[in-house]
CHARMM-style PDB file with segment names, atoms N, HN, CA, C and O in Angstrom:
ATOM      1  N   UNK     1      14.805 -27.747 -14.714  1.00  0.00      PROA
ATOM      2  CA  UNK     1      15.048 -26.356 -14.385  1.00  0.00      PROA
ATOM      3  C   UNK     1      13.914 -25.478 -14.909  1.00  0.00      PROA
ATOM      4  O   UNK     1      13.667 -24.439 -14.297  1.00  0.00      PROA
ATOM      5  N   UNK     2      13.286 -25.768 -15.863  1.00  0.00      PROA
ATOM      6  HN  UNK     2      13.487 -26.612 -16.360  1.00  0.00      PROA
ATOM      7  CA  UNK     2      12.254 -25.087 -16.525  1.00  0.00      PROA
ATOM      8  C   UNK     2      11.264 -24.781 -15.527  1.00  0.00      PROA
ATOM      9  O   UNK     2      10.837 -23.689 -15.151  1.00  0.00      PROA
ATOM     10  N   UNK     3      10.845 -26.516 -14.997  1.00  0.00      PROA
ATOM     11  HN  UNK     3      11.192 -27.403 -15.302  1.00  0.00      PROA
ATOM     12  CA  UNK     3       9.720 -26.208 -14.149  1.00  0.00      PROA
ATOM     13  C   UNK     3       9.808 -25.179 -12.965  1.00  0.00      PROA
ATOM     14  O   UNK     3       8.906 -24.419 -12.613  1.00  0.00      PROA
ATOM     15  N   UNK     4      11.171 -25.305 -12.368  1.00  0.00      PROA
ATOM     16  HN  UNK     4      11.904 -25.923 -12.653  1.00  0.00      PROA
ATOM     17  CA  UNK     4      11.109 -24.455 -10.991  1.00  0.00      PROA
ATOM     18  C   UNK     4      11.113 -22.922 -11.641  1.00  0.00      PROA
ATOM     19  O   UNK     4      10.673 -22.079 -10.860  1.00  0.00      PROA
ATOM     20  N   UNK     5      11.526 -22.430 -12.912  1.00  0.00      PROA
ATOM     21  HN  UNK     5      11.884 -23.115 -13.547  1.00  0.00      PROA
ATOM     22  CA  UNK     5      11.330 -20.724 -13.573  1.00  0.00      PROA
ATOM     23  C   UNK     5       9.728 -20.867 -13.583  1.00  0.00      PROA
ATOM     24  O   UNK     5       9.157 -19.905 -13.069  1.00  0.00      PROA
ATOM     25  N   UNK     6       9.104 -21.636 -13.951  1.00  0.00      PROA
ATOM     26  HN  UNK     6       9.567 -22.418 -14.369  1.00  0.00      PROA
ATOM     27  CA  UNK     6       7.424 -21.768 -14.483  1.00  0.00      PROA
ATOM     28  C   UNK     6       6.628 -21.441 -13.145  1.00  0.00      PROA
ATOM     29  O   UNK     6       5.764 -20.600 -12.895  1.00  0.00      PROA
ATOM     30  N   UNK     7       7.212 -22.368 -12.423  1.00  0.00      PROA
ATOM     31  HN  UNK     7       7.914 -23.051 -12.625  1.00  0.00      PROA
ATOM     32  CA  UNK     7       6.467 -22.617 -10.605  1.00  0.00      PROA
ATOM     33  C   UNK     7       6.828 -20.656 -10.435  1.00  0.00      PROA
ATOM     34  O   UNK     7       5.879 -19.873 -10.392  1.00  0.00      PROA
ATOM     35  N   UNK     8       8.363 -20.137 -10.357  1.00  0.00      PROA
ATOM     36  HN  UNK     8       9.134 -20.773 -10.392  1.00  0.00      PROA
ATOM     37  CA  UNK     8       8.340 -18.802  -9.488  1.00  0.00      PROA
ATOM     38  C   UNK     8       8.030 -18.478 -10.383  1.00  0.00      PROA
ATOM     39  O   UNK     8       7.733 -19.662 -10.538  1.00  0.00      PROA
ATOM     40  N   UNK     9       7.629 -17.820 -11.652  1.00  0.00      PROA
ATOM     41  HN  UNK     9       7.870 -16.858 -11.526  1.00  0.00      PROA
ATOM     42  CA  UNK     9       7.090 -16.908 -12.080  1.00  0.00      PROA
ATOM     43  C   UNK     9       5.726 -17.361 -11.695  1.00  0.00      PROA
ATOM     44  O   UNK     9       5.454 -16.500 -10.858  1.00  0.00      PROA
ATOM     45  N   UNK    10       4.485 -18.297 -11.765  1.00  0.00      PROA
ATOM     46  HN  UNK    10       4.706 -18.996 -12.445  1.00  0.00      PROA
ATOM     47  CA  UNK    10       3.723 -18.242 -11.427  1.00  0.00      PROA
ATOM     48  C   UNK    10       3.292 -18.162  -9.704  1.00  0.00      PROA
ATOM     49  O   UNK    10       2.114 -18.197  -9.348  1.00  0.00      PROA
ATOM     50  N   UNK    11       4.302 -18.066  -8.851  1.00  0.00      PROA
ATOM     51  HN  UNK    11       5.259 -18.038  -9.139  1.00  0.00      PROA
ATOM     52  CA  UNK    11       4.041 -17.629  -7.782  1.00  0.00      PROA
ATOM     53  C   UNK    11       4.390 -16.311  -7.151  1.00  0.00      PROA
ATOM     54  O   UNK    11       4.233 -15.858  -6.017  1.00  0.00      PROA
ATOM     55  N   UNK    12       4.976 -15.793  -8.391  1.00  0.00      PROA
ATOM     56  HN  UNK    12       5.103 -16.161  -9.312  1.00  0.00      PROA
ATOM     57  CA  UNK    12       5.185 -13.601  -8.505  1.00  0.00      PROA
ATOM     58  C   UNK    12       3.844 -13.608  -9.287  1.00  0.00      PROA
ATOM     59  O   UNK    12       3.529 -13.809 -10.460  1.00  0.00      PROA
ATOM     60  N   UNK    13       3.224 -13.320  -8.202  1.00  0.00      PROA
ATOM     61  HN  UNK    13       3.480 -13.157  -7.249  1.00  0.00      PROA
ATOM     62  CA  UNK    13       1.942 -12.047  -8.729  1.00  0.00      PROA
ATOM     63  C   UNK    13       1.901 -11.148  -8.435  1.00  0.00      PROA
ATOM     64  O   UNK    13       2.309 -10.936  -7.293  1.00  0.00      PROA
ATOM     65  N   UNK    14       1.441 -10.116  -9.158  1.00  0.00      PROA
ATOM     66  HN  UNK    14       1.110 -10.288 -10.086  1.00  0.00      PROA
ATOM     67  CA  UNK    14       0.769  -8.778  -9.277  1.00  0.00      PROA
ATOM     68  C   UNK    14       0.139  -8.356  -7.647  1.00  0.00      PROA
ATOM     69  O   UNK    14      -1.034  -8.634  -7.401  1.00  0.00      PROA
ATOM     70  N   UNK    15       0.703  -7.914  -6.959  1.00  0.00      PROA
ATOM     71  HN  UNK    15       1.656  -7.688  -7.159  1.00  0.00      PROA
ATOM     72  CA  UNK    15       0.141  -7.365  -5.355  1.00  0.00      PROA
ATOM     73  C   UNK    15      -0.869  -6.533  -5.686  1.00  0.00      PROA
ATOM     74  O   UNK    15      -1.729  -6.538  -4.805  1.00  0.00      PROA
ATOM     75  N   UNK    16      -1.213  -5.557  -6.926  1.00  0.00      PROA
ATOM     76  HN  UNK    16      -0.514  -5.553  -7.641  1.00  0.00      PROA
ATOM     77  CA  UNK    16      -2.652  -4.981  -6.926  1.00  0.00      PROA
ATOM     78  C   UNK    16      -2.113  -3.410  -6.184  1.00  0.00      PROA
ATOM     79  O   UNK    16      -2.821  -2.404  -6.229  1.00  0.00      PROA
ATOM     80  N   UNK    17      -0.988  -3.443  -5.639  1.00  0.00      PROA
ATOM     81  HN  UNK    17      -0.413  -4.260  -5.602  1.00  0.00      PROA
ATOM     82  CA  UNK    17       0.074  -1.857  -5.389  1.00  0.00      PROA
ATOM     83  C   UNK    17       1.175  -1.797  -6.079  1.00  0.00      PROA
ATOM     84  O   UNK    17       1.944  -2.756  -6.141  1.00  0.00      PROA
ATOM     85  N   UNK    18       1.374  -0.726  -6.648  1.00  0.00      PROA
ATOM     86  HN  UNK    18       0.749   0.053  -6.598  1.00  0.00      PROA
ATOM     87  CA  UNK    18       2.196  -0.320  -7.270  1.00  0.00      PROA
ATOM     88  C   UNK    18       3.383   0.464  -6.723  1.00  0.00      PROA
ATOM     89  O   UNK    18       3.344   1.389  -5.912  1.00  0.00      PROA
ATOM     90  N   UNK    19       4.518  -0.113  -7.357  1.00  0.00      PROA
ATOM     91  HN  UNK    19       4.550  -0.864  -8.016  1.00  0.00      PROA
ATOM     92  CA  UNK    19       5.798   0.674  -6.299  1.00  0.00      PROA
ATOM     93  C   UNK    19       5.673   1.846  -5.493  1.00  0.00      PROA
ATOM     94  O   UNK    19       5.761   2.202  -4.317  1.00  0.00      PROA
ATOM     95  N   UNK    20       5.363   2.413  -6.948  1.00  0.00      PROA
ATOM     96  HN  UNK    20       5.292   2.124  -7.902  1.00  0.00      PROA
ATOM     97  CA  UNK    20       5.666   3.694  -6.704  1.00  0.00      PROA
ATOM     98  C   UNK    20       4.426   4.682  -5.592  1.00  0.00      PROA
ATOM     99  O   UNK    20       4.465   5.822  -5.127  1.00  0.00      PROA
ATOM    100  N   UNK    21       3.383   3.520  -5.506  1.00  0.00      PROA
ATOM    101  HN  UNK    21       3.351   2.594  -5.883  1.00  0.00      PROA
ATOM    102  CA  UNK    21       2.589   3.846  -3.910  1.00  0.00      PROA
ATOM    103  C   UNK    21       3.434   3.947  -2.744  1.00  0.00      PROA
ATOM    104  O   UNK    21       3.328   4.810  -1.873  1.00  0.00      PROA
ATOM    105  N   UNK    22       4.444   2.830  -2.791  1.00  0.00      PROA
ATOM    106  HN  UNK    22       4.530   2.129  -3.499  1.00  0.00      PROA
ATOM    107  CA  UNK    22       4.813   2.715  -1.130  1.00  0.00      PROA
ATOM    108  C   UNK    22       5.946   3.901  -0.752  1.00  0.00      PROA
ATOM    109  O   UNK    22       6.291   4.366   0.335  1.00  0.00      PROA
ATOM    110  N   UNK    23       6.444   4.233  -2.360  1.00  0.00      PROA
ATOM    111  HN  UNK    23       6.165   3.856  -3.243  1.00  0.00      PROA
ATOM    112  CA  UNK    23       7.469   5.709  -2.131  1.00  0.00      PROA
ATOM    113  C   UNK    23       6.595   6.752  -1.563  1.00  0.00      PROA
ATOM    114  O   UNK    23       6.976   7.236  -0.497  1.00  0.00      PROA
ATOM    115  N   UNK    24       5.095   7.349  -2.259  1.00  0.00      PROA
ATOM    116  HN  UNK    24       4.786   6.956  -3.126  1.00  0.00      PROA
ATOM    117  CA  UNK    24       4.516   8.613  -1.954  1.00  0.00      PROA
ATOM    118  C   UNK    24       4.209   7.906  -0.276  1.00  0.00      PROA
ATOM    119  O   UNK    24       4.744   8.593   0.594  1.00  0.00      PROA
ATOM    120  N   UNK    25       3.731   7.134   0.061  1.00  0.00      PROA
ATOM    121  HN  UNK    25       3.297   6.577  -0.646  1.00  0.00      PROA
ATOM    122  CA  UNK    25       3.273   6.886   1.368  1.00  0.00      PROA
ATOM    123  C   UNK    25       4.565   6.764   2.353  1.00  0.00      PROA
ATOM    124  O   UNK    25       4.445   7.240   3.482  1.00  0.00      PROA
ATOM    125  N   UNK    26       5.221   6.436   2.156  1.00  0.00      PROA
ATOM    126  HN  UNK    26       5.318   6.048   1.239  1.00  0.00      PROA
ATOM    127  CA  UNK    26       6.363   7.029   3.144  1.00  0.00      PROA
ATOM    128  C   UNK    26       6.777   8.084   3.109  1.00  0.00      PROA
ATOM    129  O   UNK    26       6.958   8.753   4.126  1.00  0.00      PROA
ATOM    130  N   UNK    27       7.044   8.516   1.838  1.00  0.00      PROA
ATOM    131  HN  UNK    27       6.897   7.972   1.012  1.00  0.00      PROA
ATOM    132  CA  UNK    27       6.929  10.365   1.750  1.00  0.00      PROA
ATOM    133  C   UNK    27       5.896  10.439   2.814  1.00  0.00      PROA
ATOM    134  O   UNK    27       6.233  10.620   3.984  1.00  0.00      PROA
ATOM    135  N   UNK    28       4.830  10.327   2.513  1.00  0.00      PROA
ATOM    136  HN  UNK    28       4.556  10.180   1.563  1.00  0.00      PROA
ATOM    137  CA  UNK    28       4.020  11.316   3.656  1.00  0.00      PROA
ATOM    138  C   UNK    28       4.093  11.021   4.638  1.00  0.00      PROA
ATOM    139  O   UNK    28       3.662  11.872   5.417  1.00  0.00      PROA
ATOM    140  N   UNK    29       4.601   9.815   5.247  1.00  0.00      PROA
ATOM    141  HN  UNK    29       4.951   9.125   4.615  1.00  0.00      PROA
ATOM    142  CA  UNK    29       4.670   9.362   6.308  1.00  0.00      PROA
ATOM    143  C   UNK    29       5.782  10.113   7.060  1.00  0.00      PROA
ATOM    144  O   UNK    29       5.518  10.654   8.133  1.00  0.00      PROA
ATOM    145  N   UNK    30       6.960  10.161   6.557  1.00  0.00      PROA
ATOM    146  HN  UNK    30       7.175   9.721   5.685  1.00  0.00      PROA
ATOM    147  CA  UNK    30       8.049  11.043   6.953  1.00  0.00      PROA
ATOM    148  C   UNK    30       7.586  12.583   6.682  1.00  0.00      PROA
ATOM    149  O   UNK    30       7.580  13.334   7.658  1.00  0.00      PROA
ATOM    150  N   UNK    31       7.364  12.875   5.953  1.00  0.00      PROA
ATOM    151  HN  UNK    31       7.369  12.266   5.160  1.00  0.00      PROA
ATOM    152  CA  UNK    31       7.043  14.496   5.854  1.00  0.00      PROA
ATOM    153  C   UNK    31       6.023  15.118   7.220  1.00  0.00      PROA
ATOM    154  O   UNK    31       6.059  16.305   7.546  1.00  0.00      PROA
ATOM    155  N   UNK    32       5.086  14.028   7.958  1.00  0.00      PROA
ATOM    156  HN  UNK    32       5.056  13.064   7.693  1.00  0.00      PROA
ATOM    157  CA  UNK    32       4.270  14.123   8.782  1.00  0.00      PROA
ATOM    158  C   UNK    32       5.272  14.160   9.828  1.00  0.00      PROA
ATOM    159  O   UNK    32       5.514  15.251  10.345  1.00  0.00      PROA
ATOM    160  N   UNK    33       5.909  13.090  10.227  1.00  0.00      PROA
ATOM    161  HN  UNK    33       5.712  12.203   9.807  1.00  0.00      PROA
ATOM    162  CA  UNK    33       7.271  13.102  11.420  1.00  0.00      PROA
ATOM    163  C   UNK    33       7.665  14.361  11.485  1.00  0.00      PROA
ATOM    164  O   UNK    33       7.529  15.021  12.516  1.00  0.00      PROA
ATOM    165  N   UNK    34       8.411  15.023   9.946  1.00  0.00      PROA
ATOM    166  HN  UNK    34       8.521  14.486   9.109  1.00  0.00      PROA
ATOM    167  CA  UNK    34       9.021  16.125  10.504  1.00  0.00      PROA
ATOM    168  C   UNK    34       7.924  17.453  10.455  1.00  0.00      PROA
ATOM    169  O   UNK    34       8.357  18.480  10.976  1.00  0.00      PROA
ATOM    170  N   UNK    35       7.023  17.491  10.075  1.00  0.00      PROA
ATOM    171  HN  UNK    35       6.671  16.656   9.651  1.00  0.00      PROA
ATOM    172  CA  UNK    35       6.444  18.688  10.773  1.00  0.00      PROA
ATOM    173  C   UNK    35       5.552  18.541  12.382  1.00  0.00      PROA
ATOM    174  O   UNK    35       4.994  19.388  13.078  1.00  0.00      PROA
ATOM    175  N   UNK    36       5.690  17.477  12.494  1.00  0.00      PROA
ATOM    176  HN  UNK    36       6.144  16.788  11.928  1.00  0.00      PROA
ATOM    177  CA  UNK    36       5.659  17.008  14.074  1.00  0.00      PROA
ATOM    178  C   UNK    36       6.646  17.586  14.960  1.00  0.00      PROA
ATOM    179  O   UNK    36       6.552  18.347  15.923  1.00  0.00      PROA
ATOM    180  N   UNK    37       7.769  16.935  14.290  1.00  0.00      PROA
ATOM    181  HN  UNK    37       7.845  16.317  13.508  1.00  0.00      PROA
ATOM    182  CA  UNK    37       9.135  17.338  15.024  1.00  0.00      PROA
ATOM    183  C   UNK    37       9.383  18.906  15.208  1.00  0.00      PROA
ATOM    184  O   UNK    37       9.894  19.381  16.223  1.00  0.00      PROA
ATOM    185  N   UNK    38       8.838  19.873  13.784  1.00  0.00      PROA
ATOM    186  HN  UNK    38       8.423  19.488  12.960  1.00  0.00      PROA
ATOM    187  CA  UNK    38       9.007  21.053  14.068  1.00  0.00      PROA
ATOM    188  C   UNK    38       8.284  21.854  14.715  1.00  0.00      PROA
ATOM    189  O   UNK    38       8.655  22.897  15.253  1.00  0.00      PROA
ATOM    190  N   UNK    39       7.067  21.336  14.686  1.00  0.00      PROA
ATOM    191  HN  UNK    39       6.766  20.488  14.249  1.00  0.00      PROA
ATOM    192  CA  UNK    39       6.001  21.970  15.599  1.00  0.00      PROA
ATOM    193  C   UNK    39       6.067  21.823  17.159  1.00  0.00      PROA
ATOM    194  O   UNK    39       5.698  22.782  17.837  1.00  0.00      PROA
ATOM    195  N   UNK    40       6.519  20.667  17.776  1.00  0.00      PROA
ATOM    196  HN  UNK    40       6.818  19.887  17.225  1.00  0.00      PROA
ATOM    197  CA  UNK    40       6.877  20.463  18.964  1.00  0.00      PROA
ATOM    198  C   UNK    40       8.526  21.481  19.425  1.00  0.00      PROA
ATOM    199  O   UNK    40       8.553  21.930  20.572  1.00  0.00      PROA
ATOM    200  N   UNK    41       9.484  21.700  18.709  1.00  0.00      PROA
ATOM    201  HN  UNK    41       9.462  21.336  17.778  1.00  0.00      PROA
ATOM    202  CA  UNK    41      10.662  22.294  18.752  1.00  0.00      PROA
ATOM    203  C   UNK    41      10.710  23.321  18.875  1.00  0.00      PROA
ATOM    204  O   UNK    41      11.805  23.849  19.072  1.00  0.00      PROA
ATOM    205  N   UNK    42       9.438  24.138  18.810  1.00  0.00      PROA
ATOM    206  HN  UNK    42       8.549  23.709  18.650  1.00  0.00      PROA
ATOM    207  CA  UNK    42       9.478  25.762  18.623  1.00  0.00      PROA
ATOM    208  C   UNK    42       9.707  26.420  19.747  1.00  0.00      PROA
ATOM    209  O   UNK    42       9.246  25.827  20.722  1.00  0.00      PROA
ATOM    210  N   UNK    43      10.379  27.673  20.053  1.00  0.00      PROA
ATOM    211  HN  UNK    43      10.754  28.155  19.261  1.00  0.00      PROA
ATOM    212  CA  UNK    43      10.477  28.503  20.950  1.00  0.00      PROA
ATOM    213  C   UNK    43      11.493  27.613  22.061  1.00  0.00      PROA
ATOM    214  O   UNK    43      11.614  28.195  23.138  1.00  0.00      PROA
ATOM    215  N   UNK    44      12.207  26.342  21.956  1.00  0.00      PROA
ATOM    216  HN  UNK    44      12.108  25.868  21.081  1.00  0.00      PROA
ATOM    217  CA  UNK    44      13.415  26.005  22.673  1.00  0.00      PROA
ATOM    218  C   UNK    44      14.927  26.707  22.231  1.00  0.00      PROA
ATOM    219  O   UNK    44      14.973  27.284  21.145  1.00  0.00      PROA
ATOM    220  N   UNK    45      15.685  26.670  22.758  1.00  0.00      PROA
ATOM    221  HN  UNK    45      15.647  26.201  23.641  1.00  0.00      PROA
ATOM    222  CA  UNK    45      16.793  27.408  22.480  1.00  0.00      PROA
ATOM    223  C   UNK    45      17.746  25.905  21.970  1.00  0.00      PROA
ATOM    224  O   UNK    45      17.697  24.742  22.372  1.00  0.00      PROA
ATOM    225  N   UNK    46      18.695  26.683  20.773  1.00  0.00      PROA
ATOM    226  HN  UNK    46      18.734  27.627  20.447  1.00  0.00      PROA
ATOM    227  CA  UNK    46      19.367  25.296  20.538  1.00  0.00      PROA
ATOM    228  C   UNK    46      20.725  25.199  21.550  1.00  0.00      PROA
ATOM    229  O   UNK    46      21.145  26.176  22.172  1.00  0.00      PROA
ATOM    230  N   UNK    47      21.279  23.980  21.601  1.00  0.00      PROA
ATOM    231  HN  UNK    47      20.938  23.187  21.096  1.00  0.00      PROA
ATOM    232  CA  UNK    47      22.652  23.618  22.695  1.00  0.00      PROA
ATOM    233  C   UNK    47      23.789  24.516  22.086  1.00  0.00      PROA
ATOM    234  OT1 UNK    47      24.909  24.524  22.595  1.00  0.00      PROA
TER     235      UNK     47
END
C-alpha cells in the first residue's frame, strides 16, 4: 500500500498554475459575457 501513496504522490505535480489563476480568469471571462450581453441589450424593450 505504501508503494501505490509513493507512485500518486509522485505523479501529483505542481501544474506551474495556481488555483487561484483559473478563479480570476473565469472571472474575466464571465464579466466579459456580461458586458457583451449588456451592450448588445440596449434600447430593446423588456417582455
Amino acid at each position: 500500500m505504501n508503494t501505490v501513496v509513493l507512485l500518486a504522490e509522485q505523479a501529483h505535480g505542481d501544474d506551474g498554475f495556481p488555483a487561484w489563476g483559473w478563479g480570476v480568469g473565469a472571472l474575466t471571462i464571465l464579466l466579459v459575457l456580461l458586458i457583451i450581453t449588456l451592450i448588445f441589450g440596449k434600447g430593446r424593450p423588456h417582455a
